[in-house]
C-alpha positions in Angstrom: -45.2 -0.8 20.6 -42.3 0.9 20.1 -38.8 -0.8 20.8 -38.0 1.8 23.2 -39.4 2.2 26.9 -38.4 3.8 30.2 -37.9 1.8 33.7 -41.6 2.1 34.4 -42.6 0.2 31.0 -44.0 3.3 29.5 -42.9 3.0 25.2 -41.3 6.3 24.2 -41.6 7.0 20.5 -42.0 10.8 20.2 -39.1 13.5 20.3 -39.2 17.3 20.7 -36.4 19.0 18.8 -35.6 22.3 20.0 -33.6 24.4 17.1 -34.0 27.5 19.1 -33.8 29.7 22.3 -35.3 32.7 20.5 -38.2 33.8 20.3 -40.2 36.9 18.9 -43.1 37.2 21.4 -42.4 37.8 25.2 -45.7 35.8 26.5 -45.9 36.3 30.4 -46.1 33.4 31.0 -43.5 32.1 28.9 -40.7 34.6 29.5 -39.7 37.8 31.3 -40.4 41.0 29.3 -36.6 41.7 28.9 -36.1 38.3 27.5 -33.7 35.6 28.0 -29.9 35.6 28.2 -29.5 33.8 25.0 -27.3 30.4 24.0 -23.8 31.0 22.2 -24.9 30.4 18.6 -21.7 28.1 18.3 -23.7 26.1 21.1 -27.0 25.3 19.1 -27.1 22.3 17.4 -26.7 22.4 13.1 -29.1 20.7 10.7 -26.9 18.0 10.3 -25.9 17.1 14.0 -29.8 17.3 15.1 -30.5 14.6 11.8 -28.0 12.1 13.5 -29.7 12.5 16.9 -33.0 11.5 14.9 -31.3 8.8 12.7 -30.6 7.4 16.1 -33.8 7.7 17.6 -35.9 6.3 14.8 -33.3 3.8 15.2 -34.9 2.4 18.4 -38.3 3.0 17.6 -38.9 6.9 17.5 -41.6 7.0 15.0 -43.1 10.8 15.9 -41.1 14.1 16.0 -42.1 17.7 16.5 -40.3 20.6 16.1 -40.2 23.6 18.5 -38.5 26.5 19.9 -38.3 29.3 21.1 -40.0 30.2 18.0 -38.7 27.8 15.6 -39.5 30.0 12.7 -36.7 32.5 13.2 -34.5 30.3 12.6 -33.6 30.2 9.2 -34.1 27.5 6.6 -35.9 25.6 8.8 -38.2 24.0 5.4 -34.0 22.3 4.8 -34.8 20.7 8.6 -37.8 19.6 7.6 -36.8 17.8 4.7 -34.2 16.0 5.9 -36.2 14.8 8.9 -38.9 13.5 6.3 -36.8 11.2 4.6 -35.5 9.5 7.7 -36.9 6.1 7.8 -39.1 4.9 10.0 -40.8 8.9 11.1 -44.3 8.4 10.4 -45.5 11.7 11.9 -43.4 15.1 11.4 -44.9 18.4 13.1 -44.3 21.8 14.2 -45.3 24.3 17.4 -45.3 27.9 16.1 -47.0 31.1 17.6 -47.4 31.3 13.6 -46.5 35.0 13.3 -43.6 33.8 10.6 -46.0 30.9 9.4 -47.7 32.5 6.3 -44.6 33.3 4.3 -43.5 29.6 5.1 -46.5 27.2 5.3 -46.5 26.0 2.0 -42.9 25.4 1.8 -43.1 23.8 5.2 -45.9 21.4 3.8 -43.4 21.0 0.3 -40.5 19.5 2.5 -42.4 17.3 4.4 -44.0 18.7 7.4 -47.5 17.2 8.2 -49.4 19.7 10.9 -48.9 22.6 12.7 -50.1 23.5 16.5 -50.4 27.3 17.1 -50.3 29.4 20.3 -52.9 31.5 20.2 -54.1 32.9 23.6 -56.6 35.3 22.8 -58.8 36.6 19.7 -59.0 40.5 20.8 -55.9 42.2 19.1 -55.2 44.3 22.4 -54.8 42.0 24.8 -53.1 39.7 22.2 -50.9 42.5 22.3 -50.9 42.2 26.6 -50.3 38.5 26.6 -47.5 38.3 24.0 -45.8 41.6 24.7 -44.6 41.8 21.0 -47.2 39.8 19.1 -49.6 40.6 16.1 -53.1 38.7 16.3 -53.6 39.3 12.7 -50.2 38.0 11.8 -51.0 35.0 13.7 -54.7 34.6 11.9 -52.9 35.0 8.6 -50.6 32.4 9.4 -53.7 29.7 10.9 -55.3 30.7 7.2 -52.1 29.9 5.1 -51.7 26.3 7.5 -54.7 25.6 6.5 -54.9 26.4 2.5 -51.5 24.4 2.4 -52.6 21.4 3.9 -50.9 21.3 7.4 -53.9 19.3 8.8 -54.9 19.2 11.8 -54.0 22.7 12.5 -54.6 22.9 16.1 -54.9 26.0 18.0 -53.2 26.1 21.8 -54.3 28.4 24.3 -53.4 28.7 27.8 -55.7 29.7 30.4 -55.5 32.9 32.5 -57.7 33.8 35.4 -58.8 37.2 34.6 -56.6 37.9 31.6 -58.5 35.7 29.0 -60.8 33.2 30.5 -63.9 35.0 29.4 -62.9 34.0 26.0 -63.3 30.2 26.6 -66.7 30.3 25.0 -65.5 32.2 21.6 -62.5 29.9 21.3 -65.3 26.6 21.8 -67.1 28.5 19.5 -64.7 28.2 16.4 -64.8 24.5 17.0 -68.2 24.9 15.6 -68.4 27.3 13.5 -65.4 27.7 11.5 -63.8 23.9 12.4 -61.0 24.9 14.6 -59.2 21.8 16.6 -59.1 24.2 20.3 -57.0 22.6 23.1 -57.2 24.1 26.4 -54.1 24.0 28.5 -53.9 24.7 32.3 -51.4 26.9 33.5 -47.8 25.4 34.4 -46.4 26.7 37.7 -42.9 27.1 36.0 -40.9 30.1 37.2 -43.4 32.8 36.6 -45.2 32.6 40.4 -46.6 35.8 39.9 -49.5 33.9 37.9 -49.8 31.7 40.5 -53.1 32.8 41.0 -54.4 32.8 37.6 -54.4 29.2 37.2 -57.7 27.7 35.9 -58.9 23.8 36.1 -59.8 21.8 33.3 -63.4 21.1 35.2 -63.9 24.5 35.8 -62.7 25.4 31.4 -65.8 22.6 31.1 -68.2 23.9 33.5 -68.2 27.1 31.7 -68.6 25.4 28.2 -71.6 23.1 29.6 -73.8 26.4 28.0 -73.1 25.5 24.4 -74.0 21.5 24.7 -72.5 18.4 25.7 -69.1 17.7 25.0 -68.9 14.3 23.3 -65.6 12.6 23.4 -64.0 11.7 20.1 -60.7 10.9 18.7 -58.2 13.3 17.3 -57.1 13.1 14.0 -53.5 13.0 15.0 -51.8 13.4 17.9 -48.9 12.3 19.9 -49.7 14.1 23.4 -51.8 14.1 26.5 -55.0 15.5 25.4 -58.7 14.6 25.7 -60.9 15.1 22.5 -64.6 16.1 22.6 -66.8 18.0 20.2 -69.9 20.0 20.4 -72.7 19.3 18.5 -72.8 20.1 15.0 -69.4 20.6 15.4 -66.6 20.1 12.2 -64.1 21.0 15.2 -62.5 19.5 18.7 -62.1 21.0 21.7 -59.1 19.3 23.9 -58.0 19.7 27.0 -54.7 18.7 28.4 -54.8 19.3 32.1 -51.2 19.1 33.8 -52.2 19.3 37.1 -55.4 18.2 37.9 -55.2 15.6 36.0 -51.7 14.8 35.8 -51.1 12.5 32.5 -47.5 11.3 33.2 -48.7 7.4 33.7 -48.8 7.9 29.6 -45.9 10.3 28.6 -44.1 8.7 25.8 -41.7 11.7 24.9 -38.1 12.6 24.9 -36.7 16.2 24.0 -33.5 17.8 22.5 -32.5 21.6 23.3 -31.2 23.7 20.9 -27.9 23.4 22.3 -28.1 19.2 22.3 -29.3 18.0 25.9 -31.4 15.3 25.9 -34.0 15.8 29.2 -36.2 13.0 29.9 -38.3 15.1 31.7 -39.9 18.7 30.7 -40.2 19.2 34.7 -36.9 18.2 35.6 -33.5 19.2 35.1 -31.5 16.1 33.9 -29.9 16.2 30.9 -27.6 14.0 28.9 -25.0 16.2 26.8 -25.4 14.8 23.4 -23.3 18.0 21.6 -20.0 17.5 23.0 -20.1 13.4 22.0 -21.5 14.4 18.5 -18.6 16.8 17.9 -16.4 14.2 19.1 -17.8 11.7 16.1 -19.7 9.6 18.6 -20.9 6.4 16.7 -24.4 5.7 16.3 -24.3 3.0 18.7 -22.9 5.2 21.4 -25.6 7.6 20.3 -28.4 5.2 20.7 -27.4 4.0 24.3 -27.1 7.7 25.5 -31.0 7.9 24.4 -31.9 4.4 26.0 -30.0 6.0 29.2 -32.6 9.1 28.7 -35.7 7.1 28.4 -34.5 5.0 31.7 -34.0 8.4 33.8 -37.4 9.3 32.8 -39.2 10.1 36.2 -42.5 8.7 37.3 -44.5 11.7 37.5 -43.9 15.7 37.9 -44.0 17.5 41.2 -46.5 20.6 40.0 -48.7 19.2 41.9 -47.3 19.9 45.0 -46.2 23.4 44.4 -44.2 25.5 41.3 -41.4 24.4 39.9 -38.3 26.2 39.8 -36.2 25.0 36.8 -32.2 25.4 36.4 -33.5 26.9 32.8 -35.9 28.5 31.4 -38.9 26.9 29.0 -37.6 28.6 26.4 -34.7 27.1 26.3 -36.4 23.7 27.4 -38.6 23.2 24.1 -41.4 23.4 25.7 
């Protein structure tokens, strides 16, 4: 159990780091078509300030950290991130979330420095509609970049798609499929009510996602490989592959979150669905000690909240997921 826990007894032991509020797609439900007013580069965190955040953090028992964006990719040298995370002591699991457009001209490099898996967004396997979901994506850069994952050992790659009544749905079946046929790790995500409440109506249940896959077999639960989140496991039969499913709101999985996140421009939220924040930059530009340091994170794993509210309605944050970490 890790030496770290919230008010509610719930061990926290995994951080998002956020090294970026940019992003190269425009997903719709992500973020607006125009894009996002973005963060003063002098505010985003360096390399070296984001290391002492996770010095600190390993410190009292963080033992899992993924990176993410924005697209984390566009920032540069990110393999130089990656490295110094690894040699941290006491991070047992090192990861990245990537829409992998950027991923096959860095996967190996990635892998080199220290990163052990990758999870992909990847919302749709016809290249047009890719093209409709992401605004500004290539489907074939993103394919290239699940291949090169794969040849350089980032294991389990595992591919995220989010579920859109009438936009992609009917490709639940050919996403279950790969599980089988070519050993994909799918996870199926419900829809998150968060600013966009246009797609309000598009949302899709986890039940329903299973109903629909009840034609290829049953669904036996397993365990993942490795994992640090709220998904279920299960595989088809004959299956090298999973299919997950992480279900935010009809089956809300907060009585086991164990997570923390950093922005890009160092706040520390205990919450993805809530706007606290603890201002970490300011004290780490101000040589804050590592003790300091350590009690501003206990303070954020104490303020973690008991549940979300998406339950009862969409949520309106102060800023956008973007700019959250997702």
């Amino acid at each position: 159990m890790s030496g770290l826990s919230d008010s509610f007894q719930r061990p926290i032991n995994y951080l998002r780091i956020s090294v970026t509020d940019r992003c190269n797609m425009r997903c719709v439900y992500c973020m607006p078509q125009s894009g996002l007013n973005l963060l003063p580069r002098s505010n985003i965190l360096s390399y070296e300030e984001i290391g002492v955040v996770a010095r600190a953090a390993a410190g009292l028992g963080i033992t899992k950290l993924r990176i993410s964006g924005g697209e984390p990719l566009v920032r540069s040298d990110l393999p130089q991130l990656v490295a110094l995370l690894n040699k941290i002591d006491g991070i047992d699991d090192l990861a990245l979330s990537t829409n992998a457009t950027l991923l096959q001209a860095h996967a190996a490099e990635l892998k080199n420095a220290g990163l052990r898996r990758v999870n992909i967004s990847l919302d749709s396997l016809k290249p047009e509609r890719f093209e409709q979901i992401t605004r500004l994506g290539s489907l074939s850069q993103v394919l290239r970049g699940i291949e090169a994952a794969q040849d350089a050992g980032l294991h389990p790659v595992k591919i995220n798609m989010v579920v859109l009544r009438g936009i992609n749905d009917d490709e639940v079946l050919a996403f279950a499929l790969k599980s089988q046929q070519e050993g994909w790790n799918v996870r199926f995500i419900e829809l998150m009510p968060v600013g966009q409440t246009e797609l309000s109506s598009r949302f899709v249940s986890t039940a329903e996602i299973r109903q629909r896959l009840a034609s290829l077999g049953e669904l036996q639960p397993c365990q993942p490989e490795k994992g640090n989140g709220p998904a279920r496991y299960f595989r088809l039969p004959g299956a090298s592959g999973t299919i997950g499913f992480i279900s935010p709101i009809s089956e809300h999985f907060c009585f086991g979150c164990n997570r923390l996140r950093l922005t890009a421009d160092g706040k520390l939220r205990p919450c993805l669905l809530a706007d606290d924040e603890i201002d970490l930059r300011q004290k780490l530009r101000a040589n804050i000690s590592i003790a300091e340091l350590a009690e501003l994170i206990r303070q954020a794993a104490a303020a973690k909240p008991e549940r979300h509210n998406l339950g009862q309605g969409g949520v309106t944050l102060q800023r956008p997921m973007a700019q959250v970490g997702g």
